[in-house]
RODO-625837 format. One record per residue (C-alpha): residue number from 1; residue in one letter; x, y, z. Coordinates in steps of 0.05 Angstrom, whole numbers, plus 5000, padded with zeros to 4 digits. Example, Ala and Ser with C-alpha at 12.3 -4.5 7.8 and 13.67 -1.06 7.14 Angstrom:
<rs>
+-----+---+------+------+------+
:   k : r :   c1 :   c2 :   c3 :
+-----+---+------+------+------+
:   1 : A : 5246 : 4910 : 5156 :
:   2 : S : 5273 : 4979 : 5143 :
+-----+---+------+------+------+
</rs>
This chain:
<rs>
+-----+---+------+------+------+
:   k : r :   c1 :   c2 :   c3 :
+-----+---+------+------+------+
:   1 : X : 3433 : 4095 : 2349 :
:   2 : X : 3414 : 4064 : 2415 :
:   3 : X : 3430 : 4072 : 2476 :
:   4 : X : 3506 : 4067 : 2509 :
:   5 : X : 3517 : 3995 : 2533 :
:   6 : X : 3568 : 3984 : 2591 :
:   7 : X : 3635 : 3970 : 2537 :
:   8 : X : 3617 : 4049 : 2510 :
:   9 : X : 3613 : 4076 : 2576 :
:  10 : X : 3679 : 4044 : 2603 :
:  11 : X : 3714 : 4066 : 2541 :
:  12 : X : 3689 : 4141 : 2548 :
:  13 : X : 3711 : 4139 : 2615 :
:  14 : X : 3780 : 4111 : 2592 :
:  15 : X : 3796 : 4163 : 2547 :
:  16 : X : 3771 : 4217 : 2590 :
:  17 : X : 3832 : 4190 : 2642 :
:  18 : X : 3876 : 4183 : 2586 :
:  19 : X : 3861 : 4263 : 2565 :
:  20 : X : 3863 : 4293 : 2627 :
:  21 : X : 3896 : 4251 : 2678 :
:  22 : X : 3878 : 4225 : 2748 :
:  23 : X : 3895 : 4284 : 2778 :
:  24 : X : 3855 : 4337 : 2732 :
:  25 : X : 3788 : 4295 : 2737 :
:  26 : X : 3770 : 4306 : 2809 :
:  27 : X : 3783 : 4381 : 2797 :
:  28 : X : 3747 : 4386 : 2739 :
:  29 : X : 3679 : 4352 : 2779 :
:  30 : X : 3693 : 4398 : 2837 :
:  31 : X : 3687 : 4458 : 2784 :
:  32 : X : 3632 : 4425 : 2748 :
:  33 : X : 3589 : 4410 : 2815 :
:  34 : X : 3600 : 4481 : 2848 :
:  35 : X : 3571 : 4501 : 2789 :
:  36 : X : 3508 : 4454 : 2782 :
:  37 : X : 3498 : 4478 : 2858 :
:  38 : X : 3502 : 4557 : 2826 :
:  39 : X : 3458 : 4550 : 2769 :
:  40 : X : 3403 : 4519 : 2821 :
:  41 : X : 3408 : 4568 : 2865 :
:  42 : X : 3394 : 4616 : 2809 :
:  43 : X : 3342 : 4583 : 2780 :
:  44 : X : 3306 : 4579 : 2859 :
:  45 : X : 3317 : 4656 : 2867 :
:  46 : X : 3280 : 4675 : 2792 :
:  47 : X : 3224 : 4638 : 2816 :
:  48 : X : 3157 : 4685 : 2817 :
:  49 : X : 3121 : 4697 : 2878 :
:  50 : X : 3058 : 4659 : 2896 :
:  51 : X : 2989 : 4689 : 2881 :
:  52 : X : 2966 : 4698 : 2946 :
:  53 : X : 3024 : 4757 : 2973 :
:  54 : X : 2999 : 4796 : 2909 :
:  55 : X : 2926 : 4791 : 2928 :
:  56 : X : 2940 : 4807 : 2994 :
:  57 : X : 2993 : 4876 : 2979 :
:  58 : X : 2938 : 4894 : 2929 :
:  59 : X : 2885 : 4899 : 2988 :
+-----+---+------+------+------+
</rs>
């Protein structure tokens, strides 16, 4: 399989309007943003702490 060509995409996209509508799609990217924005904010939180702060505490 290769890659999707423009004729794939626009008929993804087609059915995708056909499924859920005009009106469900922008809620559906407003849900699926908000929660892109969550999991990074997560992911920047869990980060460990640098090196230095430890050697310094440890002191």
């Amino acid at each position: 399989m290769g890659r999707l060509g423009l004729t794939e995409i626009l008929v993804i996209v087609g059915i995708v309007i056909l499924l859920f509508g005009g009106k469900k799609i922008p809620e559906l990217m407003k849900g699926l943003g908000s929660g892109i924005k969550e999991f990074k904010n997560a992911a920047k939180d869990d980060q460990p702490a640098p090196a230095k702060k430890e050697e310094e505490e440890t002191k």
